[in-house]
ROMAR-556681 format. One record per residue (C-alpha): residue in one letter; x, y, z. Coordinates in steps of 0.02 Angstrom, whole numbers, plus 50000, padded with zeros to 5 digits. Each point is the difference from the previous one (the first is absolute). Example, Ala and Ser with C-alpha at 12.3 -4.5 7.8 and 13.67 -1.06 7.14 Angstrom:
residues 2
A506154977550390 S500695017249967 
//
This chain:
residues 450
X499865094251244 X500924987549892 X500364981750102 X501764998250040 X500144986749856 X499475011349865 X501245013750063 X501434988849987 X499364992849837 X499965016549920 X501755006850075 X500884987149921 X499134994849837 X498685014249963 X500305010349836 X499935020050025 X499715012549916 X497904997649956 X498345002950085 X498264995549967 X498835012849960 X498124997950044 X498645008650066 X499934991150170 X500934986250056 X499204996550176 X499474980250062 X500894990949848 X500144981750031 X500374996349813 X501065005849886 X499924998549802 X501545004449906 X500154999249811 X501355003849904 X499715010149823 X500955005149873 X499095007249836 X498404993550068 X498805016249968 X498674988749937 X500254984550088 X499825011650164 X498435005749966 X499484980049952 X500514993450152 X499335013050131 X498334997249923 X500244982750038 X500565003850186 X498225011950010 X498864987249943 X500714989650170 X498885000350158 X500345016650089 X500114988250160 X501785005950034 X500055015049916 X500495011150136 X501334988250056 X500884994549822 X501375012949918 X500304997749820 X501675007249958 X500675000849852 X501875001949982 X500205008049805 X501824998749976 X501455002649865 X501715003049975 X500655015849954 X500674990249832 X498304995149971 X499245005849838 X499065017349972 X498294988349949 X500314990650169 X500065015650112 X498535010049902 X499054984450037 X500545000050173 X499605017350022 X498124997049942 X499744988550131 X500815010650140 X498835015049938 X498464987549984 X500384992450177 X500535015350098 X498245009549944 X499144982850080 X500765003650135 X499755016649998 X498524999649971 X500275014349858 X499444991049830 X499815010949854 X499864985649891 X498444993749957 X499804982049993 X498624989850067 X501494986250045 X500935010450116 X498535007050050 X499214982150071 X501844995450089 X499635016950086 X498584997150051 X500384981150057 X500805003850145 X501674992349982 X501635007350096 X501385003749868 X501765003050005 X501265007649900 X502064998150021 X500875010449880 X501514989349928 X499805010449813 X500175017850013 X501635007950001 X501204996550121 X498834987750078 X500454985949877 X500494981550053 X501825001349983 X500614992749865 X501154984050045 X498474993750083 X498495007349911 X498634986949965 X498634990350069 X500784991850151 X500365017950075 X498585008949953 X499004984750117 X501355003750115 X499705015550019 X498185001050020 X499934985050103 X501285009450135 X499065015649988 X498594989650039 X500734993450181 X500065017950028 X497895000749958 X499174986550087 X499105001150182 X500864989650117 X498765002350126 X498894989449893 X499704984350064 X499714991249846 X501484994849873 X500855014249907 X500084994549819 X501215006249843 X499334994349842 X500805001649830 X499165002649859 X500435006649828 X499205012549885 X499874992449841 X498684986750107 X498105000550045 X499414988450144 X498314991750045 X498665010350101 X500464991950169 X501785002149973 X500435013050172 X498684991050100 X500714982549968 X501795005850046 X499575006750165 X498704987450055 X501264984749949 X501425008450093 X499145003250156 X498674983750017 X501504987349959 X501495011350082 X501024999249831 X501695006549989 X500504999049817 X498744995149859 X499785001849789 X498355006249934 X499224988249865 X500435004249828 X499574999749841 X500785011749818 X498695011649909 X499954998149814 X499065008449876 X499864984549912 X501385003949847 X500164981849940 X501945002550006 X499885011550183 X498724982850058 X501124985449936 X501495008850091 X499315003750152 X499124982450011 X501644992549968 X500805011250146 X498944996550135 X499954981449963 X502055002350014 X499695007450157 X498554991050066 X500914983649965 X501565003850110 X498905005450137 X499334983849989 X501384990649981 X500765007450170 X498364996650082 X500144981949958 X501535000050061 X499855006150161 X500955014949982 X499575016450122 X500455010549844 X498374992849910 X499185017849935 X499955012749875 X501335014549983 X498885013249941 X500425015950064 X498385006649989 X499194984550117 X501005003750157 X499375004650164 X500955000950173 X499775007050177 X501065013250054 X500814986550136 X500474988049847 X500705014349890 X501325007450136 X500544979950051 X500445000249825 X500975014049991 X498785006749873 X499865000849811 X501474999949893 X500295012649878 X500314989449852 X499605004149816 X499024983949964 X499734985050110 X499795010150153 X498404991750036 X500894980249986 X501325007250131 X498775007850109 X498754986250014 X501504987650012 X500575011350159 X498084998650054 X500084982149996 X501564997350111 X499185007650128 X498134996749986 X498954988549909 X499295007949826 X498174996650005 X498735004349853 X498555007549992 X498924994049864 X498345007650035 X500465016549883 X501035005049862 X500975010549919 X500335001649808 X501745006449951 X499985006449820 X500864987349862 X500395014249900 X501975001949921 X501085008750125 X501585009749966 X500245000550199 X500914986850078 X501284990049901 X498864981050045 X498444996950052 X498044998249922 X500435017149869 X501734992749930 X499194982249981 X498455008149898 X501095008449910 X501224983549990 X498454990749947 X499445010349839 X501575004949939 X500294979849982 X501715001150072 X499944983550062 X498904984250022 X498925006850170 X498994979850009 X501274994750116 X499944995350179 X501354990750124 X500084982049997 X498684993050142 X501294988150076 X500855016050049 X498605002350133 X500014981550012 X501525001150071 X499745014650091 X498644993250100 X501184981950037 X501295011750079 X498915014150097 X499184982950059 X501614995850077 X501015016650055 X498455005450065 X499834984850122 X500225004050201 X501074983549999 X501485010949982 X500944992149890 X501825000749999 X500825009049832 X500744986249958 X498334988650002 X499235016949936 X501114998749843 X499854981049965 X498145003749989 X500145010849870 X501444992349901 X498794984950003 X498455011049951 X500745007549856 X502115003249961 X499615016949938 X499135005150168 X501504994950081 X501295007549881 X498985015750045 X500095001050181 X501854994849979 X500045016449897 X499025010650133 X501114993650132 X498684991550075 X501084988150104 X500885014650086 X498635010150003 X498764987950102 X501204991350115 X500555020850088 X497955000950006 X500094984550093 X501175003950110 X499245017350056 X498294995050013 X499294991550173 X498044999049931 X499044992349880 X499345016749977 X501645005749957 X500394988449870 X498235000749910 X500385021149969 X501744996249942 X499164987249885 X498775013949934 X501665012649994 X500894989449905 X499034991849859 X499265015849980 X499035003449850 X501555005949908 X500914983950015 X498294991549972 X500155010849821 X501754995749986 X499764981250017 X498675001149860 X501105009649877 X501464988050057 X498884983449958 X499525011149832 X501845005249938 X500834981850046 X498804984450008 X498095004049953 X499865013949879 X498305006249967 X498394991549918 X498455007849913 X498855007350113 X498634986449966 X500944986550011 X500575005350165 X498485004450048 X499274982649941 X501414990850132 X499855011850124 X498225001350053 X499714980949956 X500764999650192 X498305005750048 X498834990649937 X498975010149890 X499275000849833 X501075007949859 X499465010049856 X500074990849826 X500385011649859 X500765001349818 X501645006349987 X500375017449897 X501575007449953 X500425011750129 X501385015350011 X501634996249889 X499074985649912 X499914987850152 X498334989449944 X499734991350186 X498975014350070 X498274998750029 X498855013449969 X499745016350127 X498264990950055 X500954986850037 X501605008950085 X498555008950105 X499554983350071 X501634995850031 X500225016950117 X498254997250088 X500594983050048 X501705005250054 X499195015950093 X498394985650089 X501654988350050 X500965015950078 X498455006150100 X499654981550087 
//
């Protein structure tokens, strides 16, 4: 029997129109959903992965994955996505007339998989909506429908994508960090493959450094929005998932929306003790993200070396400092802070409507508690974002990576690497070299994990 909750969830948000197949789906406690699209290969890559985990929670752990196109997709897109149907339906099956001493070992692990159909004729993802945000959506709500809620223990959905491969204590970490520390919302540690293509390696480098850099930068802040957006790092319980109305079904950025919804609700905690390693390979699949800025990167489109000037999370942290104090300040008080912190954080929240905005929170709210959500609800991590791209576009425009990097983490105290510069992408000569950019990430990555 479903809880009440879930019912209600899945009345009014669920998609329709999909089931899982698998051989048995009794006393599930966690879910894995993965999205694929043209991912014969990759499939086969990352269940290996999965099989080499302890078979701890085996019995308990569904991996589902949800292979999905439009019916505009291309023929080479649905003949791939018919491969891995065939290839997953016989492990389910049980009926493989293949023989491969791969499949043959996933078999044999032990491991509970899933299938959802979102490829074969007149099962497609329709097409207004057809991408990666639905095809999580639509596992993850078919996965409400899976779990055991007699178990005592959290019920967990975990996304994961199939182009990854994760560390042998991946599943075991999950569960054991969800239930011994009562977690609600979480990333996994990450960290992008490469096959170590000098081009492929200098572009991925400079990604995660991008990305590793803003995380960082929000941590130092103060900001509740301080993690990765990775859609293949996030992990929620079931309780978490229907508070926040579940995942969206956008084409690309579905998982910044859906950990930002996370966040307004329940604190995003990380767990750090395994990873997983999404591919850094050139994507034709979502319109942004790690694919377009590999592909960005060695097609030399534009000068990649840049990062947002530091006193934009200087003056982050100076306001968070003082919107997020329990004084309750006025708006008025609220807004001479920041005019006197910086004029272009105040001609911001004059653009957001901050003045109107805070004083009706103000007024409706009898609790500090009250006021402290409303402060997470409304400098989300969207206007967090917007702030940055404001300060970017109209009063500190970005600076080379290193250099920003060289200001930045001088704040905590530690040694720097000394290097020689080298021209870099579009003939920009103040980059160090990839030894040296490594450094840079492993001290950005040390700073994050204090």
């Amino acid at each position: 029997m479903l809880p009440e909750s879930v019912k209600i969830y899945l009345d009014k948000y669920a998609m329709r129109g999909w089931e899982i197949k698998s051989a048995e789906l009794n006393s599930i406690f966690a879910v894995i959903v993965i999205p694929a699209i043209r991912e014969y290969e990759n499939i086969k890559k990352l269940l290996n992965s999965l099989a080499q985990n302890s078979q701890k929670y085996f019995s308990s752990v569904l991996v589902v994955f949800v292979i999905n196109n439009s019916a505009l997709s291309s023929a080479e897109i649905k003949e791939d996505n018919k491969k891995s149907i065939n290839l997953l339906s016989s492990i389910i099956d049980n009926n493989l007339s293949i023989e491969d001493v791969l499949i043959d070992k996933i078999c044999k692990s032990g491991l509970k998989i899933g299938l959802i159909d979102a490829s074969s004729a007149g099962k497609e993802l329709p097409k207004k909506d057809a991408g990666v945000g639905l095809a999580r959506k639509v596992g993850m709500d078919l996965a409400l429908k899976t779990l055991d809620y007699n178990y005592t223990g959290k019920k967990i959905l975990i996304c994961l994508d199939a182009d990854c491969t994760v560390d042998s204590n991946y599943i075991t970490e999950i569960v054991e960090h969800f239930n011994a520390k009562n977690l609600f919302a979480a990333v996994v540690n990450f960290a992008h493959e490469t096959d170590n293509c000098d081009e492929e390696l200098k572009a991925i480098t400079c990604y995660e450094i991008f990305l590793r850099y803003y995380e960082l930068g929000l941590k130092f802040a103060g900001s509740p929005f301080s993690f990765p957006t990775i859609g293949s790092t996030m992990v929620c319980d079931y309780l978490s998932y229907i508070k926040s109305e579940g995942m969206n079904k956008r084409k690309a950025a579905e998982d910044f929306y859906f950990l930002e919804k996370l966040a307004k609700n329940y604190p995003v905690e990380k767990i750090q003790t395994t990873t997983v390693y999404p591919s850094s390979r050139r994507s034709w699949r979502v319109p942004f993200g790690t694919g377009q800025r590999i592909n960005r990167f060695i097609a030399g489109i534009q000068n990649e070396y840049l990062l947002y000037d530091p006193k934009c999370f200087f003056i982050l942290k100076e306001w968070l400092k003082i919107f997020n104090n329990d004084a309750m300040y006025s708006v008025s008080s609220l807004l001479k802070s920041a005019k006197e912190i910086d004029k272009h954080l105040f001609t911001f929240l004059s653009d957001q409507e901050f003045g109107d905005d805070w004083q009706r929170i103000l007024d409706n709210s009898k609790t500090i508690e009250q006021i402290q959500r409303q402060r997470v609800r409304w400098f989300d991590g969207f206007r967090t974002l917007k702030l940055i791209h404001f300060f970017r576009e109209n009063a500190y425009p970005m600076i080379n990576m290193f250099t920003a990097l060289d200001i930045f983490l001088s704040e905590f105290e530690i040694t720097l690497p000394t290097y020689d510069l080298q021209q870099g992408k579009n003939n920009n000569y103040n980059i160090p070299g990839i030894e040296i950019q490594k450094r840079y990430l492993e001290i950005l990555l040390t700073q994050i994990q204090k």
